[in-house]
N, CA, C and O of each residue as an XYZ file, in Angstrom:
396
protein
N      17.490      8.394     -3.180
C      16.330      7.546     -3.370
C      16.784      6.204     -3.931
O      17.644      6.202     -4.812
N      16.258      5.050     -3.476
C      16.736      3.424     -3.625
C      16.201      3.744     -5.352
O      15.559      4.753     -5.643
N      16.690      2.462     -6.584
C      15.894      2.326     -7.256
C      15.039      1.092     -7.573
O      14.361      0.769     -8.548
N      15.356      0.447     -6.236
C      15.071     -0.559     -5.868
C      13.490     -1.058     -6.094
O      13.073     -2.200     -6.284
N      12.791      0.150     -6.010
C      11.190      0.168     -7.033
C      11.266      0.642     -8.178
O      10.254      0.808     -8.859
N      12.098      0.850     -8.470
C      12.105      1.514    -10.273
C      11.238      0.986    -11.325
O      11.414     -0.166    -11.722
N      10.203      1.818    -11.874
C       9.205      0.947    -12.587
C       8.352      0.097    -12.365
O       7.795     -0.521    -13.272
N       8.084     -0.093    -11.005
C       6.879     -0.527    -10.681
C       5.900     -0.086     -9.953
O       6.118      0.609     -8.960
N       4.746     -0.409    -10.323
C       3.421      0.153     -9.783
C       3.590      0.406     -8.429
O       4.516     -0.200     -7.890
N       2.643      1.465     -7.465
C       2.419      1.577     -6.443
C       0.959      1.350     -6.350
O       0.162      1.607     -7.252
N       0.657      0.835     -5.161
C      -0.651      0.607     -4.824
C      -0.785      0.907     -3.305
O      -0.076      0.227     -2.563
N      -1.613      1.850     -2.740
C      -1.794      2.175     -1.768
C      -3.208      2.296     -1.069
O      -4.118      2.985     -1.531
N      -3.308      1.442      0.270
C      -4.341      2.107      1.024
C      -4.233      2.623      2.293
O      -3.098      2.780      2.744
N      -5.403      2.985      3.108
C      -5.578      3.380      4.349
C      -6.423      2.975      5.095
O      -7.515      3.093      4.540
N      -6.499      2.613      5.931
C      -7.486      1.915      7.335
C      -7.221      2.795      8.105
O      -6.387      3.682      7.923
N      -8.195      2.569      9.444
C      -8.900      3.279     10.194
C      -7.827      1.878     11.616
O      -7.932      1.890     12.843
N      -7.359      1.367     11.155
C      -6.548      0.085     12.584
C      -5.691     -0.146     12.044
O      -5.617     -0.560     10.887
N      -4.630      0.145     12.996
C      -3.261     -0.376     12.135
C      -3.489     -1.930     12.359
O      -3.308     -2.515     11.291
N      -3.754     -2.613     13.173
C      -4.077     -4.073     13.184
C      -4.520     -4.711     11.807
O      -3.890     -5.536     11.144
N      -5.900     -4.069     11.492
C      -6.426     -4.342     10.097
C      -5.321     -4.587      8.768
O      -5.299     -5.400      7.844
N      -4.234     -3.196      9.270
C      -3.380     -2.888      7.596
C      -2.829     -4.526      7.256
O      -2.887     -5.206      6.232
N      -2.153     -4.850      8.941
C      -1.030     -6.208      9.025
C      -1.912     -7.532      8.563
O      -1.318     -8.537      8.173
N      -3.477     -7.482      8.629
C      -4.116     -8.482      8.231
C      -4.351     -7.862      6.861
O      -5.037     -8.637      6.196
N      -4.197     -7.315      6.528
C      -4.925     -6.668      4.810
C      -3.334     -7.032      3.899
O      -3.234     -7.587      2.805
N      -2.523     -6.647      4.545
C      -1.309     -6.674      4.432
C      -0.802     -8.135      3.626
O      -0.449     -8.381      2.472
N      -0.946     -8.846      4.712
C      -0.238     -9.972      4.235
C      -1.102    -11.181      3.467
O      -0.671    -12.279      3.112
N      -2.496    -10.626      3.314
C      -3.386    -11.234      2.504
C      -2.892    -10.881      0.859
O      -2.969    -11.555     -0.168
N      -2.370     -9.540      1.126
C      -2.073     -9.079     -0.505
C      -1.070     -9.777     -0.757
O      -0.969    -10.438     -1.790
N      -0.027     -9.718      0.322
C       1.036    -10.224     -0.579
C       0.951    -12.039     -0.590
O       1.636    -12.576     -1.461
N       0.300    -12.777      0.159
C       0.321    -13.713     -0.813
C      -0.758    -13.904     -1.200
O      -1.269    -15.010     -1.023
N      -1.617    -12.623     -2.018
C      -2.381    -13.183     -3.114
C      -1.892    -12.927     -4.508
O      -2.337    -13.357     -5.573
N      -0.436    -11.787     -4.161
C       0.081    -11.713     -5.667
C       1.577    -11.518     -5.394
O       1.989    -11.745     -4.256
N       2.277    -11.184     -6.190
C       3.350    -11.027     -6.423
C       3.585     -9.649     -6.131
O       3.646     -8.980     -7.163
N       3.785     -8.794     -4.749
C       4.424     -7.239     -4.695
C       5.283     -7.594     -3.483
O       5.447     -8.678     -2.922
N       5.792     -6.370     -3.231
C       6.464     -5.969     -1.962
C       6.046     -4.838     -0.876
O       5.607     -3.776     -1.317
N       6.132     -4.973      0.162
C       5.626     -3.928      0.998
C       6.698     -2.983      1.108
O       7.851     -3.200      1.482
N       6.050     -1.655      0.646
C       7.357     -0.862      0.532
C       7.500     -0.062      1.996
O       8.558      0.334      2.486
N       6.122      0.076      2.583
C       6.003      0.592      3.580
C       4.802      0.767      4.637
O       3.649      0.621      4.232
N       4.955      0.955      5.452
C       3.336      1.090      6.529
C       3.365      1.884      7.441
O       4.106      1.609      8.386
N       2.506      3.248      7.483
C       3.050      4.204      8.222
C       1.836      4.454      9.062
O       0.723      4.277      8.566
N       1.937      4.748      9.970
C       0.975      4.870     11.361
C       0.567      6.124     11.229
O       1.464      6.968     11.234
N      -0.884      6.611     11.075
C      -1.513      7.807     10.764
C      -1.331      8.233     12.479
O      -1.533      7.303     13.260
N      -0.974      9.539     13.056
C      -0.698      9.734     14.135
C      -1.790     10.782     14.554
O      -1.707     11.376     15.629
N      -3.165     11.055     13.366
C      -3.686     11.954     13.889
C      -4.997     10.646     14.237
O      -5.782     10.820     15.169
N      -5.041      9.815     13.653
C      -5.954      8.461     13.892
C      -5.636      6.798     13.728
O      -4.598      6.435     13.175
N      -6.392      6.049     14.135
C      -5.475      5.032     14.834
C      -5.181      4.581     13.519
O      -5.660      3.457     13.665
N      -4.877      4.582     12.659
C      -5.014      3.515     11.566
C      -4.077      3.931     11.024
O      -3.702      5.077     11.273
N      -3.271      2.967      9.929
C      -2.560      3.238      9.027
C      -2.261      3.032      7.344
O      -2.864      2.127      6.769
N      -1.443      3.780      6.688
C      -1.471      3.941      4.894
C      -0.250      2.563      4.886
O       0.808      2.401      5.495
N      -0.878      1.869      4.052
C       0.293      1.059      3.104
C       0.228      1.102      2.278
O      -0.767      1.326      1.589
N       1.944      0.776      1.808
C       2.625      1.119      0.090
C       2.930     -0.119     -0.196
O       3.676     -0.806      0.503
N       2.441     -0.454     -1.125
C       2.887     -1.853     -1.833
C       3.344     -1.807     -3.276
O       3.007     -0.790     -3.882
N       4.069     -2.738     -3.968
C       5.015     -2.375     -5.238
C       5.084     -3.612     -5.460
O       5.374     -4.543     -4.708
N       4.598     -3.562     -7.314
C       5.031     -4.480     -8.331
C       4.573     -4.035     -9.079
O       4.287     -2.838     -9.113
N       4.282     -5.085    -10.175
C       3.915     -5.326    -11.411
C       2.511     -4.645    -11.393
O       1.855     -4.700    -10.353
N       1.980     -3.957    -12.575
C       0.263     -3.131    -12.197
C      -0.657     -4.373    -12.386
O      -1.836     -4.169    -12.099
N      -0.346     -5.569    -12.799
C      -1.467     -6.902    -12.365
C      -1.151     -7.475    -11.021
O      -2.140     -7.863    -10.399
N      -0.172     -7.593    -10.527
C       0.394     -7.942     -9.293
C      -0.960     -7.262     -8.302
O      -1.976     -7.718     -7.778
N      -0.127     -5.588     -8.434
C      -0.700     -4.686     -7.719
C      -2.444     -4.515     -7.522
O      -3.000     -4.477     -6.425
N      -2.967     -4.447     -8.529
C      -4.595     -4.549     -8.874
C      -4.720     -5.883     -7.749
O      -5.381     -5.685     -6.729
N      -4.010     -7.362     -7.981
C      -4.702     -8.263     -7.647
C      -4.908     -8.288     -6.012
O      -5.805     -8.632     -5.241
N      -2.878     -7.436     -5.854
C      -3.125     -7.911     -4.444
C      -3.792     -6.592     -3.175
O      -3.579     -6.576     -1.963
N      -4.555     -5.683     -3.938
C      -5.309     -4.547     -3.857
C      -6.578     -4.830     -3.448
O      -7.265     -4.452     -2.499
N      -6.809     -5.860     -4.715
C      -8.591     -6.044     -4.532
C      -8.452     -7.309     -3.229
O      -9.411     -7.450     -2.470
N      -7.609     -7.895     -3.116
C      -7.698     -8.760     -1.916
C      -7.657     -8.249     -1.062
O      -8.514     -8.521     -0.221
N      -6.488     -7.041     -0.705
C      -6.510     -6.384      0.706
C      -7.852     -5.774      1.286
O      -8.337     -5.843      2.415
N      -8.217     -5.253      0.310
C      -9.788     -4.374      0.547
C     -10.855     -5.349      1.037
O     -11.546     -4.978      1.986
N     -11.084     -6.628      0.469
C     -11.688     -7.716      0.745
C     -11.333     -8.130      1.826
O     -12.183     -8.803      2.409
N     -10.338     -7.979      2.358
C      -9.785     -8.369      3.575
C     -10.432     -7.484      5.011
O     -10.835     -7.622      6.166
N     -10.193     -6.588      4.015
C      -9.978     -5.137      5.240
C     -11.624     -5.094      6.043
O     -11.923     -5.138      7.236
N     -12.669     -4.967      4.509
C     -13.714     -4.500      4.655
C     -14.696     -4.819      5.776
O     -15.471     -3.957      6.189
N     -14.664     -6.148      6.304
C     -15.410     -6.763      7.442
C     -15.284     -5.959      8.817
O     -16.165     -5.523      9.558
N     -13.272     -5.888      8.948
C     -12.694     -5.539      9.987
C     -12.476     -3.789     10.234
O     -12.370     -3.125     11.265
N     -12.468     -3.486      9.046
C     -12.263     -1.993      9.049
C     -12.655     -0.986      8.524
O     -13.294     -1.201      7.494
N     -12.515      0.275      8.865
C     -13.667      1.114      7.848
C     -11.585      1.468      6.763
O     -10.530      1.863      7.260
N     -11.889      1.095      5.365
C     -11.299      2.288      4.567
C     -11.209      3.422      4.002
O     -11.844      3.821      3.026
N     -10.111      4.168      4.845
C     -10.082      5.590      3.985
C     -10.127      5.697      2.824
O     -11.167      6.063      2.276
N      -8.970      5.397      2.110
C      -8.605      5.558      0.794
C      -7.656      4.308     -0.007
O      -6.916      3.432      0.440
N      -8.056      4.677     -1.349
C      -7.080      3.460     -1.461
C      -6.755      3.645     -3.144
O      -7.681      4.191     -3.744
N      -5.786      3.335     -3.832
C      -5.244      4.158     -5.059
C      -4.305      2.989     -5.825
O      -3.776      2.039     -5.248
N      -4.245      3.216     -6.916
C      -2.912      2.505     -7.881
C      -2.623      3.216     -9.000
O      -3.472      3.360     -9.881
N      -1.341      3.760     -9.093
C      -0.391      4.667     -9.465
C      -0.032      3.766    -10.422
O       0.538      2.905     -9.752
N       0.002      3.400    -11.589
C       0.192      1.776    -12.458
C       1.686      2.728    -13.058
O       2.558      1.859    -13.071
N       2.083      3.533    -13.348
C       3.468      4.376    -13.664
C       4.167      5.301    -13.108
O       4.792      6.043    -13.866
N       4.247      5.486    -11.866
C       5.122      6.706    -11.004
C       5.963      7.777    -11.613
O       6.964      7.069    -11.730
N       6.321      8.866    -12.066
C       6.878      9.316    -12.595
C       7.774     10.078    -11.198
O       7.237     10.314    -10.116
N       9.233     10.380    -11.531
C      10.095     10.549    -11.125
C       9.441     11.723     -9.738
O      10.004     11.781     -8.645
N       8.714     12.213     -9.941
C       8.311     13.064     -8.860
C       7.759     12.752     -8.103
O       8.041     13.362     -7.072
N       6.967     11.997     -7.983
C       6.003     10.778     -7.721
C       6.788      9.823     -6.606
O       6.630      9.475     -5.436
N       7.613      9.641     -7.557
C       8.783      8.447     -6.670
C       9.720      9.032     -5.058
O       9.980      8.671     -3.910
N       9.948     10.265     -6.126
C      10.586     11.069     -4.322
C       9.666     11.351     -3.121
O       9.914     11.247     -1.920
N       8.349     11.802     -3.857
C       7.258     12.360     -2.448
C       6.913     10.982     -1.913
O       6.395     11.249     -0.829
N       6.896      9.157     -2.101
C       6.532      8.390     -1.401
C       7.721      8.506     -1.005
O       7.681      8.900      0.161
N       8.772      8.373     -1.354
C       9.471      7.989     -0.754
C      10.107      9.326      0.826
O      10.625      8.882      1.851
N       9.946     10.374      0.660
C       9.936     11.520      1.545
C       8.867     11.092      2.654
O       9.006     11.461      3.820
N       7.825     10.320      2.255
C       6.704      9.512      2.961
C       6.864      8.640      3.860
O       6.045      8.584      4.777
N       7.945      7.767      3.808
C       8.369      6.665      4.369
C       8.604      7.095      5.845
O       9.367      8.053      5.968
N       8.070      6.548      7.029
C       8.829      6.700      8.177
C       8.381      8.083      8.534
O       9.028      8.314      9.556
N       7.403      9.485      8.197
C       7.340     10.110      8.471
C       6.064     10.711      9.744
O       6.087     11.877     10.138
């Protein structure tokens, strides 16, 4: 496992279009300071979960933008912020990635 997120927040959602995620997507990140850790294509419906990582104000900010983003264009599943990952935590996203 990278530790390349070590200690920072996760923030995650889900859409119903993977199209939507790439516009929700890049609204977050430049409305704050994270990284996209990942974007995975739900294969039982069209849409897909993104993982984003920073700071838990980063994360909150660039959260509430994505959703704002999303909401016009897409229906959201779910959507979460993990503000401390604990080591177990860290392996199952990351077992997540690409799957």
């Amino acid at each position: 496992m990278s530790n390349e997120y070590n200690g920072m927040a996760i923030g995650v959602f889900e859409l119903d279009s993977e199209c939507a995620c790439f516009v929700a997507l890049d609204a977050a990140a430049k409305a704050a300071s994270v990284k996209i850790q990942s974007v995975e294509r739900n294969r039982l419906k069209s849409g897909a979960c993104v993982k984003m990582r920073g700071s838990i104000s980063d994360v909150k900010a660039a959260m509430e933008v994505a959703l704002e983003t999303a909401a016009p264009i897409s229906k959201i599943y779910s959507h979460t912020i993990i503000a401390a990952p604990t080591d177990g935590t860290e392996m199952a996203a990351a077992m997540t990635i690409n799957k």
